[in-house]
N, C-alpha and C positions, 0 to 999 in steps of 0.2 A: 199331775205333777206340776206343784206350782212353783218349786223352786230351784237353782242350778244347783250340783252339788258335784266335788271331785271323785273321777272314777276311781271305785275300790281298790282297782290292779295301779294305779300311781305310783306306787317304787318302781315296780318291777316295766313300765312305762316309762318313767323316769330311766332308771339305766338304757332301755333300746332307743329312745328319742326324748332326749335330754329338751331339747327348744320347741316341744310341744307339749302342754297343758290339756290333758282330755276332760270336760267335766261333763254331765247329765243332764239334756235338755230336753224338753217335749218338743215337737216337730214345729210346732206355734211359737216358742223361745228362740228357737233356733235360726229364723227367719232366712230359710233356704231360699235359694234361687225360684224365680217363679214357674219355670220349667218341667222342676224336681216338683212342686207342688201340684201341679196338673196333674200328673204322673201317678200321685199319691191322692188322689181326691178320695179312693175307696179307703184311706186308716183316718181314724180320728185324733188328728191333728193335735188337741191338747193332752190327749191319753197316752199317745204313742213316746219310747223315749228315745234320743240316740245319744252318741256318745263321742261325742268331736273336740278337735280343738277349733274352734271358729276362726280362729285369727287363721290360721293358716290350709283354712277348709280341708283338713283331713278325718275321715270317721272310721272311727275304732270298729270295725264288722262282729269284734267278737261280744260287744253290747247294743248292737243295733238290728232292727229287724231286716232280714235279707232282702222286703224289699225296696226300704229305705237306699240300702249300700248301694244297689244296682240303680236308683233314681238316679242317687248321689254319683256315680260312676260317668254316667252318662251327660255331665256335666263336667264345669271346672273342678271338681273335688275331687279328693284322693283317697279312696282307702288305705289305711295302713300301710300292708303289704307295699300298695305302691309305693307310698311314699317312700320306706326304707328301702326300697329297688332304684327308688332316683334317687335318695340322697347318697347312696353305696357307691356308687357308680365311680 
Protein backbone atom coordinates (compact mmCIF):
# COMPACT_ATOMS: atom_id res chain seq x y z
CA UNK A 1 0.00 0.00 0.00
CA UNK A 2 1.80 2.88 -1.16
CA UNK A 3 -0.65 5.51 -0.91
CA UNK A 4 -3.35 7.23 1.80
CA UNK A 5 -6.72 7.04 0.73
CA UNK A 6 -10.18 8.00 2.68
CA UNK A 7 -12.03 5.16 4.56
CA UNK A 8 -14.91 3.75 2.50
CA UNK A 9 -17.42 4.14 5.66
CA UNK A 10 -16.75 8.29 5.50
CA UNK A 11 -20.32 9.55 5.63
CA UNK A 12 -21.46 7.27 7.81
CA UNK A 13 -18.00 8.28 10.00
CA UNK A 14 -18.66 11.67 9.26
CA UNK A 15 -22.29 11.78 10.98
CA UNK A 16 -20.71 9.72 14.32
CA UNK A 17 -17.49 11.85 14.44
CA UNK A 18 -17.70 14.89 12.51
CA UNK A 19 -13.81 16.36 13.68
CA UNK A 20 -12.19 13.17 12.56
CA UNK A 21 -10.85 12.32 9.16
CA UNK A 22 -10.14 8.47 8.93
CA UNK A 23 -7.95 7.59 5.85
CA UNK A 24 -5.86 4.14 4.91
CA UNK A 25 -2.42 3.87 5.97
CA UNK A 26 0.19 0.99 5.88
CA UNK A 27 1.84 0.77 9.50
CA UNK A 28 5.20 2.30 7.86
CA UNK A 29 2.97 5.74 6.71
CA UNK A 30 1.49 5.92 9.73
CA UNK A 31 4.54 6.36 11.80
CA UNK A 32 3.14 5.07 15.22
CA UNK A 33 4.71 5.44 18.24
CA UNK A 34 7.91 3.53 18.66
CA UNK A 35 6.30 1.42 21.38
CA UNK A 36 3.28 0.27 19.26
CA UNK A 37 6.16 -0.69 16.77
CA UNK A 38 8.16 -3.19 18.95
CA UNK A 39 5.06 -4.65 19.74
CA UNK A 40 4.28 -5.29 16.12
CA UNK A 41 7.77 -6.32 14.82
CA UNK A 42 5.97 -9.94 13.73
CA UNK A 43 3.35 -7.79 10.80
CA UNK A 44 5.09 -6.35 7.91
CA UNK A 45 5.04 -3.09 8.35
CA UNK A 46 4.62 -1.73 4.71
CA UNK A 47 1.78 -4.49 3.80
CA UNK A 48 -0.10 -4.16 6.77
CA UNK A 49 -3.00 -1.34 6.73
CA UNK A 50 -4.84 0.70 9.51
CA UNK A 51 -7.33 3.03 9.40
CA UNK A 52 -6.77 6.29 11.69
CA UNK A 53 -7.28 9.72 11.95
CA UNK A 54 -3.53 10.66 12.73
CA UNK A 55 -4.06 13.96 13.90
CA UNK A 56 -5.87 13.01 16.62
CA UNK A 57 -4.48 9.35 17.20
CA UNK A 58 -7.71 7.51 17.02
CA UNK A 59 -8.04 3.95 15.00
CA UNK A 60 -11.01 2.89 13.30
CA UNK A 61 -10.81 -1.38 14.80
CA UNK A 62 -13.37 -2.09 12.29
CA UNK A 63 -10.44 -1.70 9.40
CA UNK A 64 -7.52 -2.35 11.33
CA UNK A 65 -5.95 -5.70 12.29
CA UNK A 66 -6.89 -6.63 16.06
CA UNK A 67 -3.49 -6.67 16.60
CA UNK A 68 -2.62 -3.35 15.46
CA UNK A 69 -5.97 -1.79 17.80
CA UNK A 70 -4.60 -3.62 20.91
CA UNK A 71 -0.78 -2.13 20.24
CA UNK A 72 -2.43 1.12 19.56
CA UNK A 73 -4.54 0.68 22.87
CA UNK A 74 -1.76 0.26 24.81
CA UNK A 75 -0.49 3.45 24.19
CA UNK A 76 -1.77 7.25 23.75
CA UNK A 77 -4.26 6.31 21.12
CA UNK A 78 -7.79 5.79 21.10
CA UNK A 79 -9.83 3.31 19.47
CA UNK A 80 -13.13 4.48 18.15
CA UNK A 81 -15.30 3.13 20.66
CA UNK A 82 -13.27 5.05 23.00
CA UNK A 83 -13.15 7.94 21.70
CA UNK A 84 -16.97 8.36 21.20
CA UNK A 85 -17.23 7.20 25.12
CA UNK A 86 -14.83 10.32 25.98
CA UNK A 87 -16.04 12.67 23.69
CA UNK A 88 -20.10 11.62 25.01
CA UNK A 89 -19.35 11.98 28.30
Amino acid sequence: MSSTRSCPDWPTLLEEVPDLHFKHYSVAEAQLPSEVLVSLRDIPMAEEAICADLEHNVVNPAHTDPRIVAALRESYWYDLDDWLARTQQ
